[in-house]
FIKOLZA-1660 file (N, C-alpha, C; in steps of 0.1 Angstrom, whole numbers, plus 5000, padded with zeros to 4 digits):
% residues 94
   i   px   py   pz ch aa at
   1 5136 5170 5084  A  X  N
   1 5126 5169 5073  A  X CA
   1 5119 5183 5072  A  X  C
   2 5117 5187 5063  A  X  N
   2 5113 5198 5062  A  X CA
   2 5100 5201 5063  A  X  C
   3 5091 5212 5070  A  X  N
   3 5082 5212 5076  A  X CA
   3 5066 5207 5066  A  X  C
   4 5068 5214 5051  A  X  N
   4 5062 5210 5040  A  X CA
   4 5058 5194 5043  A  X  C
   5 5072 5189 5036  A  X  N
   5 5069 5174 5037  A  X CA
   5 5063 5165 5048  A  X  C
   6 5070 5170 5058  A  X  N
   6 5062 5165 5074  A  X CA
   6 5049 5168 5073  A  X  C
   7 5040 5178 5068  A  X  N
   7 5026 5180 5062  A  X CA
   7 5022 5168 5052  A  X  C
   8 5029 5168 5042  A  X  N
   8 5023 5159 5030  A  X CA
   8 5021 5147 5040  A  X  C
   9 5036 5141 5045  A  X  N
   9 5034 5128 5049  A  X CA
   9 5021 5124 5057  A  X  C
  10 5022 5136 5068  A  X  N
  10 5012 5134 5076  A  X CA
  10 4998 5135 5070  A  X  C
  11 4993 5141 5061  A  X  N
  11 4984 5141 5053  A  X CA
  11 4985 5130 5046  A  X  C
  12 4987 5124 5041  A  X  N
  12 4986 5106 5038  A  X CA
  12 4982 5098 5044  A  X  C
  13 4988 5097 5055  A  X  N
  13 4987 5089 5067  A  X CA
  13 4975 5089 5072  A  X  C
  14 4966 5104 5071  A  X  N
  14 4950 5105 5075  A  X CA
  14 4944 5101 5067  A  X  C
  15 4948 5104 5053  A  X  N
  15 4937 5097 5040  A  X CA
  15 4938 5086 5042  A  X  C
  16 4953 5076 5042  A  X  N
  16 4953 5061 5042  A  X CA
  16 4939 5057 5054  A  X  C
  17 4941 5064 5066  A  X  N
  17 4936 5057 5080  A  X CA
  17 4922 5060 5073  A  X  C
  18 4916 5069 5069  A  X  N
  18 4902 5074 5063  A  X CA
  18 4897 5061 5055  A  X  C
  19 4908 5059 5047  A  X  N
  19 4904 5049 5034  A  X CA
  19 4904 5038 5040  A  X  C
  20 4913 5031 5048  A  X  N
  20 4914 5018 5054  A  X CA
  20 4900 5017 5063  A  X  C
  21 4898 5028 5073  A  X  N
  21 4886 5026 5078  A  X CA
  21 4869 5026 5072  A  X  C
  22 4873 5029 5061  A  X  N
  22 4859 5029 5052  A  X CA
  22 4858 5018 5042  A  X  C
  23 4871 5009 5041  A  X  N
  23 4870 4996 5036  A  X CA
  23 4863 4988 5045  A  X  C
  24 4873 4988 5057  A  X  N
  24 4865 4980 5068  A  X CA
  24 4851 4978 5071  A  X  C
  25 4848 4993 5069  A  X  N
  25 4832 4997 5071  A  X CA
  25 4822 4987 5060  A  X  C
  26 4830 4985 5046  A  X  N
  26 4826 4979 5034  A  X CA
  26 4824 4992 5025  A  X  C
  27 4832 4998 5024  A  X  N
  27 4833 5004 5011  A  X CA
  27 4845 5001 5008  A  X  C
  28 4844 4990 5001  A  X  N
  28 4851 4982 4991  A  X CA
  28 4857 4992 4980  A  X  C
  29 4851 5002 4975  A  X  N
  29 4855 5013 4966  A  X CA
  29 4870 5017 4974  A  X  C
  30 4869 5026 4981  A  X  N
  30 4875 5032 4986  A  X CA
  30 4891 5029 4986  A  X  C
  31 4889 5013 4984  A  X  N
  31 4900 5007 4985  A  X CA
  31 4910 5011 4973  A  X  C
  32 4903 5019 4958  A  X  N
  32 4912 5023 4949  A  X CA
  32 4921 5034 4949  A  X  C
  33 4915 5041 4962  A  X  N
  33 4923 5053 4966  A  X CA
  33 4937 5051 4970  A  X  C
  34 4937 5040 4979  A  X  N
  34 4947 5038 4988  A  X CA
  34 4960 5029 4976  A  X  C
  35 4951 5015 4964  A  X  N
  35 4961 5016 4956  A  X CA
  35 4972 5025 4944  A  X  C
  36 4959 5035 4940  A  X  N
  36 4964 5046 4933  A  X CA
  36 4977 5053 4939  A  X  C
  37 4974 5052 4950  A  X  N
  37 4984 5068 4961  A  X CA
  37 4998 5058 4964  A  X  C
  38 4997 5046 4966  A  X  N
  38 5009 5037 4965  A  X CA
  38 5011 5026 4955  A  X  C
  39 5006 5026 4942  A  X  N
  39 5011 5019 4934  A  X CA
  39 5025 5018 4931  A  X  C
  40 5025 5031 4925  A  X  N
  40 5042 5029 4925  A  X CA
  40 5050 5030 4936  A  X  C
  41 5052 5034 4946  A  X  N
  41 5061 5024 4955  A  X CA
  41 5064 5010 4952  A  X  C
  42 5050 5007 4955  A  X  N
  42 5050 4992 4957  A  X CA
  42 5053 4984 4947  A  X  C
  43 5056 4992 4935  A  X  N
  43 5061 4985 4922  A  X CA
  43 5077 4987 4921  A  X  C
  44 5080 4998 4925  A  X  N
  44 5088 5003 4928  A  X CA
  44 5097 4989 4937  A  X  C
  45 5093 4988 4950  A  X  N
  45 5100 4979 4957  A  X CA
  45 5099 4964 4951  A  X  C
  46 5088 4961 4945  A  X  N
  46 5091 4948 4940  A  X CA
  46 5101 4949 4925  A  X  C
  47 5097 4960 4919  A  X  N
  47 5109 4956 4910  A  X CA
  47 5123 4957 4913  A  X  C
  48 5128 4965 4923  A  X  N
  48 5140 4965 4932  A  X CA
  48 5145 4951 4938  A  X  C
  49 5137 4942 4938  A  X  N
  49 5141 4930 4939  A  X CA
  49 5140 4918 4928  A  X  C
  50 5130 4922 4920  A  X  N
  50 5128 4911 4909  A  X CA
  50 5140 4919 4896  A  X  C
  51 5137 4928 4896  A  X  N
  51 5144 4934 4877  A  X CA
  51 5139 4934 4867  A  X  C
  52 5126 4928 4868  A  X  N
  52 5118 4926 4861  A  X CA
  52 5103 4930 4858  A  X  C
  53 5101 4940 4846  A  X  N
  53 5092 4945 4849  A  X CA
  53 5076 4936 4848  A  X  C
  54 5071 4929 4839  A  X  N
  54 5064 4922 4842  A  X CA
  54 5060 4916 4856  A  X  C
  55 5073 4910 4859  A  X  N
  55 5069 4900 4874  A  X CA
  55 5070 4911 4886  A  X  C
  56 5077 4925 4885  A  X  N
  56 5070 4930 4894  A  X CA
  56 5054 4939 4891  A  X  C
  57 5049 4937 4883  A  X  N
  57 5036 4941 4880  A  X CA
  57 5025 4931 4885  A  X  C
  58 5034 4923 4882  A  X  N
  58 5025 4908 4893  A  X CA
  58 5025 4909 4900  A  X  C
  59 5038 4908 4906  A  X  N
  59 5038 4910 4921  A  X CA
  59 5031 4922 4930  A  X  C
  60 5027 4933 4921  A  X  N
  60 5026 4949 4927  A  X CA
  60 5011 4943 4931  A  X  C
  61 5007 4938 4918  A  X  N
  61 4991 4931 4920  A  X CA
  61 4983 4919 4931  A  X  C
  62 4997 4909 4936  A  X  N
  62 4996 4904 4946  A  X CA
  62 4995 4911 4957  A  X  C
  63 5002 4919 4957  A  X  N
  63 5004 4925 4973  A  X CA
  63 4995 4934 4973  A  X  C
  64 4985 4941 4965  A  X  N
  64 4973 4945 4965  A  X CA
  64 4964 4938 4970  A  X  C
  65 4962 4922 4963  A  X  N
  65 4952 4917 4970  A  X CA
  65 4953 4915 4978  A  X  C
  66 4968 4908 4986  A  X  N
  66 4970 4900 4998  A  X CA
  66 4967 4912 5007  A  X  C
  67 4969 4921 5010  A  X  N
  67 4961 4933 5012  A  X CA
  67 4952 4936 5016  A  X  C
  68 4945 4937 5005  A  X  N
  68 4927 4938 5006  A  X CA
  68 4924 4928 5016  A  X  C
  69 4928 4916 5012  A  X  N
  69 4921 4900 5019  A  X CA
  69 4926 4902 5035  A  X  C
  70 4940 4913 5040  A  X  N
  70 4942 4905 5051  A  X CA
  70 4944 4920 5059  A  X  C
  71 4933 4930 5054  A  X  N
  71 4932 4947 5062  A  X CA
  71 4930 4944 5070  A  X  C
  72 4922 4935 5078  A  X  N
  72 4917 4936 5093  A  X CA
  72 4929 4931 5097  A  X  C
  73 4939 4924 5096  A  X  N
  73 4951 4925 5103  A  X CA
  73 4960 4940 5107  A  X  C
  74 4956 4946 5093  A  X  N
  74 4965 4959 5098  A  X CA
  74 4959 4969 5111  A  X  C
  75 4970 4971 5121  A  X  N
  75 4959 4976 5131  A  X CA
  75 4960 4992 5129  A  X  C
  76 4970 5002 5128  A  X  N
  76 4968 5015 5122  A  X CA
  76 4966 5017 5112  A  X  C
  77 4957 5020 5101  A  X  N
  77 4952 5019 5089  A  X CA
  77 4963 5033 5085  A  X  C
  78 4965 5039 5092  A  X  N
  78 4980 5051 5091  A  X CA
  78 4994 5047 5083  A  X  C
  79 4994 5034 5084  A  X  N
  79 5003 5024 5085  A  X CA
  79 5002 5020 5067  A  X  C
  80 4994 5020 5066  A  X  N
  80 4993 5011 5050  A  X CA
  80 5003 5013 5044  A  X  C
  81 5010 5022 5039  A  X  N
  81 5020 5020 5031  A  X CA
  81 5030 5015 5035  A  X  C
  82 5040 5013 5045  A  X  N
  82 5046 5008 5052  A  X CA
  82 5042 4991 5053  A  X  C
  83 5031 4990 5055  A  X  N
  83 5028 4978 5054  A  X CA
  83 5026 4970 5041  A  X  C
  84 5019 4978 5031  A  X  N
  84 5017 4970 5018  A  X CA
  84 5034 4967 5011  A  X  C
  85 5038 4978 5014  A  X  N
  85 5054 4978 5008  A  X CA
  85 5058 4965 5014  A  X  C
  86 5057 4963 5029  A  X  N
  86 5063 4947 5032  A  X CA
  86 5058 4938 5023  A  X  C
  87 5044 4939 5026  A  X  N
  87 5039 4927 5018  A  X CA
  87 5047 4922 4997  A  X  C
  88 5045 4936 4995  A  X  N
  88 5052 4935 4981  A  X CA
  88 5068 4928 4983  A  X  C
  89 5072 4932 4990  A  X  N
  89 5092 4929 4995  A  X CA
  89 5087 4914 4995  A  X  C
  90 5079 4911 5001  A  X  N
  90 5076 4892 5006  A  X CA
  90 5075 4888 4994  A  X  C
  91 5063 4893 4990  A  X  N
  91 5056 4884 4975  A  X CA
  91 5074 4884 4964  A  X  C
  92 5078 4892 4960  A  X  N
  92 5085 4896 4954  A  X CA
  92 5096 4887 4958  A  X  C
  93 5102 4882 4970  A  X  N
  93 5111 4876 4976  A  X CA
  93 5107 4859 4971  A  X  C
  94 5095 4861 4971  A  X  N
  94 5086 4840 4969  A  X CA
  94 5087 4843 4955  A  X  C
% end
């Protein structure tokens, strides 16, 4: 991977942990940063399974909340996209 991108990624990974740990804290705001920066993935992967763009718009929007509601489970806040993406694969799968 080329050294660039190994930067970007890694630079996400500290905004995600930034943003996840400032939700936690209760800045509930903050939490738009981290949907913004992976919306589309996560639309991405649920329409990859649905075909459908509506129902993965739904879906992008469940796994946002289920999300929000269940952050203190995530334990590297580094992690979030990796993790929301599951969650959207799940919802998208139900």
């Amino acid at each position: 991977m080329p050294t660039e991108m190994t930067d970007r990624v890694k630079q996400n990974a500290q905004q995600d942990e930034s943003a996840v740990t400032a939700v936690r804290g209760g800045d509930a705001e903050r939490y738009r940063e981290l949907v913004e920066r992976h919306e589309r993935r996560v639309y991405a992967v649920a329409w990859s399974r649905l075909g459908d763009a509506a129902l993965a718009e739904e879906a992008t929007q469940e796994a946002f909340i289920r999300a929000y509601r269940r952050l203190w489970l995530l334990g590297d806040g580094a992690k979030f996209s990796g993790w929301v993406s599951t969650i959207a694969r799940r919802v998208a799968i139900n």
